[in-house]
C-alpha positions in Angstrom: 19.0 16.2 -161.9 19.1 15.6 -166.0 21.4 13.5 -167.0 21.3 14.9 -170.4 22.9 18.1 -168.8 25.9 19.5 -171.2 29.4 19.5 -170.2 30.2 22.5 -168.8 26.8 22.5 -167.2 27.5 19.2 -165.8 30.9 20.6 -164.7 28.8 23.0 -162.8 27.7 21.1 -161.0 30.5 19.1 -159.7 32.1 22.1 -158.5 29.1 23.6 -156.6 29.0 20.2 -155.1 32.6 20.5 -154.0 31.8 24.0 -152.5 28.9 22.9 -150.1 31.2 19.8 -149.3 34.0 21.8 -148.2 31.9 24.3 -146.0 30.3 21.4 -144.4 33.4 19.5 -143.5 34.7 22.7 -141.9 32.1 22.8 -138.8 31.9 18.6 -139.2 35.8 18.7 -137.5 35.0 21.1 -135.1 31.5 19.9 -133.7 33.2 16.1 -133.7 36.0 17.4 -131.4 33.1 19.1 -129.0 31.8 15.8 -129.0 34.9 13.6 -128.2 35.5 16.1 -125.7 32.4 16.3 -123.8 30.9 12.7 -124.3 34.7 10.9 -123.0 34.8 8.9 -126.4 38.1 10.1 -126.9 38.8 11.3 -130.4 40.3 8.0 -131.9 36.6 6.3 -131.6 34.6 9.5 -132.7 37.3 9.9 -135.8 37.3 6.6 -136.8 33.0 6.1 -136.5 31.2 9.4 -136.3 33.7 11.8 -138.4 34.4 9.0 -140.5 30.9 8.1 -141.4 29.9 11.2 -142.1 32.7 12.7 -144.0 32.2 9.3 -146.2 28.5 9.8 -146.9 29.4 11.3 -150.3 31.5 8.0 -151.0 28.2 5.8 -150.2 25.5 7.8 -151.4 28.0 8.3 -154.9 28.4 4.7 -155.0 24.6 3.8 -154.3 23.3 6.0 -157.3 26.6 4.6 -159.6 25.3 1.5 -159.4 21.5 2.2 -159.7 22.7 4.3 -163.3 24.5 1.4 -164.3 28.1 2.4 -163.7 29.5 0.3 -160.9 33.6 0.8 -162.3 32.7 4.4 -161.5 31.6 3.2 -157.9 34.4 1.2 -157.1 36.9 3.6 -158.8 35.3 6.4 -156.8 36.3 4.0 -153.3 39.8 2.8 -154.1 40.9 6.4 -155.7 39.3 7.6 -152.0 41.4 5.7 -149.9 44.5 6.1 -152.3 44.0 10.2 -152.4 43.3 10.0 -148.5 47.0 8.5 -147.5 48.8 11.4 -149.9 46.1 14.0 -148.6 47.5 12.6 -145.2 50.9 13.0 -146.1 50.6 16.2 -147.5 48.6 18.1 -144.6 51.2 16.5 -142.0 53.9 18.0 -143.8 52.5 21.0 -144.3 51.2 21.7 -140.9 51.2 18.8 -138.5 55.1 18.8 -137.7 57.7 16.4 -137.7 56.4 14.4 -134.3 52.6 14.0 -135.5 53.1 10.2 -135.2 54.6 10.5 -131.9 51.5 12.5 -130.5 48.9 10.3 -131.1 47.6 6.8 -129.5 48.6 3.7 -129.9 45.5 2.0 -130.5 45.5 3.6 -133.8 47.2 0.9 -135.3 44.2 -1.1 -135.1 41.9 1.1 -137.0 44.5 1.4 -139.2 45.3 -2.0 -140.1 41.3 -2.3 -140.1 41.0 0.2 -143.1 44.0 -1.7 -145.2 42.4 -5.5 -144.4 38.9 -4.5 -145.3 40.8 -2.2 -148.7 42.7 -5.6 -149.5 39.8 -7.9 -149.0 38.1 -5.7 -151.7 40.9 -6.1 -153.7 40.7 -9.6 -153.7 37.4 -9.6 -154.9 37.6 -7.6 -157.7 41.0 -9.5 -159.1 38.5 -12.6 -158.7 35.7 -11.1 -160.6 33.2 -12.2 -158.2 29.9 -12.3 -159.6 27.7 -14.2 -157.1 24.7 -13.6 -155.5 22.2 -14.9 -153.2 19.1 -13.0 -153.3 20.6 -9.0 -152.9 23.2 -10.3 -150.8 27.1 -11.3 -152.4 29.4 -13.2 -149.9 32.2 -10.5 -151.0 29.3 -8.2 -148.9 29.0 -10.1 -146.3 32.6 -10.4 -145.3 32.9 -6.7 -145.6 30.3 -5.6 -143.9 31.1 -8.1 -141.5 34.6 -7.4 -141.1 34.1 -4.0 -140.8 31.4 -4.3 -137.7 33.6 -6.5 -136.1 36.8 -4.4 -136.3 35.0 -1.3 -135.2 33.6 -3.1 -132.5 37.2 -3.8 -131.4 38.7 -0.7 -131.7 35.6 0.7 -129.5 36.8 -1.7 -126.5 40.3 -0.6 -127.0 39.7 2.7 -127.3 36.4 4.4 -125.4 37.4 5.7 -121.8 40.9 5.6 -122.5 42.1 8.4 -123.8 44.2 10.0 -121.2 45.5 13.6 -121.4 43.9 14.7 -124.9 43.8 18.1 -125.4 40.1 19.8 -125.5 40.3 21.7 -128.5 36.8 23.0 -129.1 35.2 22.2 -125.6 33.9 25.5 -125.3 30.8 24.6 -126.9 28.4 22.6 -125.3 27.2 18.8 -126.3 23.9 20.1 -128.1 25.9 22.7 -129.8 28.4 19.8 -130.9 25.4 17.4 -132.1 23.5 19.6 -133.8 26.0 21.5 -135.9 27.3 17.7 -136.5 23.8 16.5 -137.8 23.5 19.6 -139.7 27.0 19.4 -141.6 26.2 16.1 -142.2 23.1 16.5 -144.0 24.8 19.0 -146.4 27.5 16.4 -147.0 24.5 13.8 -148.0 21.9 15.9 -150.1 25.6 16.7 -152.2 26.8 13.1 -152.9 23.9 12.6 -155.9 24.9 15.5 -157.7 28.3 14.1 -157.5 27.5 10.8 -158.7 25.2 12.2 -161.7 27.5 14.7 -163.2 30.6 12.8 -162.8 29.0 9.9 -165.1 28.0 12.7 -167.4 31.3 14.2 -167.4 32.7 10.6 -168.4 30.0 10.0 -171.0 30.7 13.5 -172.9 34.6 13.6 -172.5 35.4 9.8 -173.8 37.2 8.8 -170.5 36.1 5.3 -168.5 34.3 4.9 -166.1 36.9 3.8 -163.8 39.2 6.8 -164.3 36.9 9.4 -163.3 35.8 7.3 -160.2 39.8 7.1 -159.3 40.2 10.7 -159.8 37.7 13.3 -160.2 35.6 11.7 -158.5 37.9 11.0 -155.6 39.0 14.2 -155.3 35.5 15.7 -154.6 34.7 13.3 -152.3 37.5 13.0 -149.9 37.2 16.9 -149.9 35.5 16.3 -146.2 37.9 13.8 -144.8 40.8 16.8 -146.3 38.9 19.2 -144.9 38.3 17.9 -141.2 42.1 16.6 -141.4 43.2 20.2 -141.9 40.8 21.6 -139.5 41.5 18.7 -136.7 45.6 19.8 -137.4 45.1 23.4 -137.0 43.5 22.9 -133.6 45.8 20.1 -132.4 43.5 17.2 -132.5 45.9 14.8 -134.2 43.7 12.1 -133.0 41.0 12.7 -134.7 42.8 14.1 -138.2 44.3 10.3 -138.4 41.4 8.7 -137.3 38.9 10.6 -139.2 41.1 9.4 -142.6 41.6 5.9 -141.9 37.7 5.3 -140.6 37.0 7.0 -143.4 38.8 4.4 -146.0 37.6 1.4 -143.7 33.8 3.2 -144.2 34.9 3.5 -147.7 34.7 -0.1 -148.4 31.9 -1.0 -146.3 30.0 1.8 -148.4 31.0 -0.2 -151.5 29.9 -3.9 -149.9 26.3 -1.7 -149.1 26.4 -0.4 -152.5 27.1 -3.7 -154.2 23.2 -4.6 -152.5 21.6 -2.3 -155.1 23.2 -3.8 -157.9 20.7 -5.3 -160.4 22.1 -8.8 -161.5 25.0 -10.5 -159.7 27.8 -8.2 -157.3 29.3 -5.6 -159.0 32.3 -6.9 -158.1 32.2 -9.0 -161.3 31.6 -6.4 -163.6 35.6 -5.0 -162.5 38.8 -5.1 -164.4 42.6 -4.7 -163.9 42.9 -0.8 -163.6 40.7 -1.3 -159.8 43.0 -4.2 -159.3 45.8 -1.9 -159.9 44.1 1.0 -157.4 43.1 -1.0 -154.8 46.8 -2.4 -154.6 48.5 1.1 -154.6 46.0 2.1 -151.9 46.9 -0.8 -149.7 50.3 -0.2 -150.1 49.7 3.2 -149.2 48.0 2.7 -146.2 51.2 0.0 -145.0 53.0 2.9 -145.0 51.5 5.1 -142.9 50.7 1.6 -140.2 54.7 1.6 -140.2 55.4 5.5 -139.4 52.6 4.8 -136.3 53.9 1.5 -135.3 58.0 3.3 -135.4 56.3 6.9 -133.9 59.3 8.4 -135.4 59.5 12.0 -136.5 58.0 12.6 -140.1 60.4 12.1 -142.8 59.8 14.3 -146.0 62.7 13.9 -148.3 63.7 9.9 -148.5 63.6 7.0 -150.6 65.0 4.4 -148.2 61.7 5.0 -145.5 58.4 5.9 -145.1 58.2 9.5 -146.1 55.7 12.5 -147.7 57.8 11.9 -151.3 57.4 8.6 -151.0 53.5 8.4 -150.8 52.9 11.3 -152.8 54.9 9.8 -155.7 53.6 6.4 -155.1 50.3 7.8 -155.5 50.3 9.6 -158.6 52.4 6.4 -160.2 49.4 4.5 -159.0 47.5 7.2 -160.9 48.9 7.0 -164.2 48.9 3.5 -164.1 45.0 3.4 -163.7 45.2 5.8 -166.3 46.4 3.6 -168.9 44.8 0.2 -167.6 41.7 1.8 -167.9 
């Protein structure tokens, strides 16, 4: 793609992008729930791994070519906006069409990927308020930890999980296993051969319109590519599979930051977590607190609050989030 694309051009683009991500996501949800169904896996481990990983393959691949253009604020912007936009998404879907007793439908164990997803979004935090900036060989120790946090807590949450799931509903069993992997391999691919375009045109779009880096990552660019993990949630709600809606969100922000621990491999001199400043500070720490949130509403399995200021509830996240947003906004 040419960089020196103009700006409605590059515009374009990004939307096009967003179309084929969207139709892709569709069939991802309902080919993962054929496969939780007829493997045993249970939706909670196929959510938080196979929906996860593949609805965040625009998230790596994004952050991979951000950082081989020269633009790692866009990279990490792109990951903590992601997991920020993916707890209001959350909030928003469940109000809309989950009910009021979503969180006291779904498993248990889900607290464990959960607080995965916020330790690995905090320990990225960290880093970047430290400015780390070293390197041994490719390899960062902010990497390593991640990447090593992140195995180890999936590895977990597969023990706890796989073989247990109980009386799930089948959802989309009709289909058969092959039907299920291939249409999952296949959305997945059209998810991937997007995520360049998104990462190209967005940098464009921040070049020609005078906005940082770091804003565009938190918000455009965040909102085209959680448009699978939206998409699967509202699919996943619509045929009951609460499990895998929750799952497939918080795997997703836990994949999230292990994308940007891979991504930091392919930066060119030091981690990129050096070359951050205050306003992914300021994200990273909204989308932790956002994700605490939603760990307390599964830990209480109470019904779903909309309209409160004293508790958890969908005005609460959704307001925390676009205060997070402004704020990055004028940091940045």
């Amino acid at each position: 793609m040419d960089i020196s694309l103009s700006l409605p051009a590059s515009v374009g683009v990004f939307l096009l992008s967003a179309v084929v991500v969207v139709a892709a996501a569709i069939m991802l949800a309902k080919s993962g729930d054929v496969i939780a169904s007829r493997t045993k896996w249970g939706r909670l481990w196929v959510g938080a791994l196979l929906v996860a990983g593949a609805t965040s393959l625009p998230e790596l691949v994004t952050n991979v070519v951000a950082v081989r253009i020269g633009a790692p604020s866009l990279a990490a912007g792109n990951i903590f906006g992601a997991n920020m936009l993916n707890m209001s998404n959350l909030a928003l879907v469940v109000a809309l069409m989950g009910g009021r007793k979503v969180f006291q439908q779904i498993r248990p164990q889900q607290a464990l990927l959960l607080g995965l997803a916020l330790v690995l979004t905090a320990l990225a935090t960290v880093f970047a308020a430290l400015q780390l900036d070293e390197k041994w060989l490719i390899v960062s120790p902010a990497t390593l930890v991640l990447l090593a946090a992140y195995v180890a807590g999936t590895r977990i949450i597969y023990k706890r999980s796989v073989g247990q799931q109980g009386t799930e509903a089948v959802g989309e069993a009709g289909h058969s296993l092959a039907w299920g992997w291939g249409i999952f391999l296949l959305a997945a691919t059209f998810i991937f051969m997007s995520a360049p375009f998104l990462a190209v045109s967005a940098d464009r779009i921040a070049e020609l319109a005078g906005v940082s880096e770091s804003f565009v990552g938190v918000l455009a660019v965040a909102i085209v590519t959680t448009l699978p993990e939206l998409t699967t949630t509202i699919t996943a709600m619509r045929i009951g599979a609460y499990d895998l809606a929750i799952s497939g969100l918080y795997g997703s922000n836990a994949f999230n930051v292990a994308a940007l621990g891979i991504a930091d491999l392919f930066h060119p001199s030091g981690s990129l977590f050096g070359s951050l400043d205050v306003s992914h500070v300021v994200a990273g720490l909204f989308a932790v607190l956002l994700m605490g949130l939603g760990i307390i509403q599964v830990i209480r399995r109470k019904q779903v609050t909309h309209f409160s200021l004293t508790q958890p509830s969908t005005v609460v996240v959704v307001g925390l989030y676009l205060i997070g947003l402004f704020l990055v906004f004028r940091l940045s």
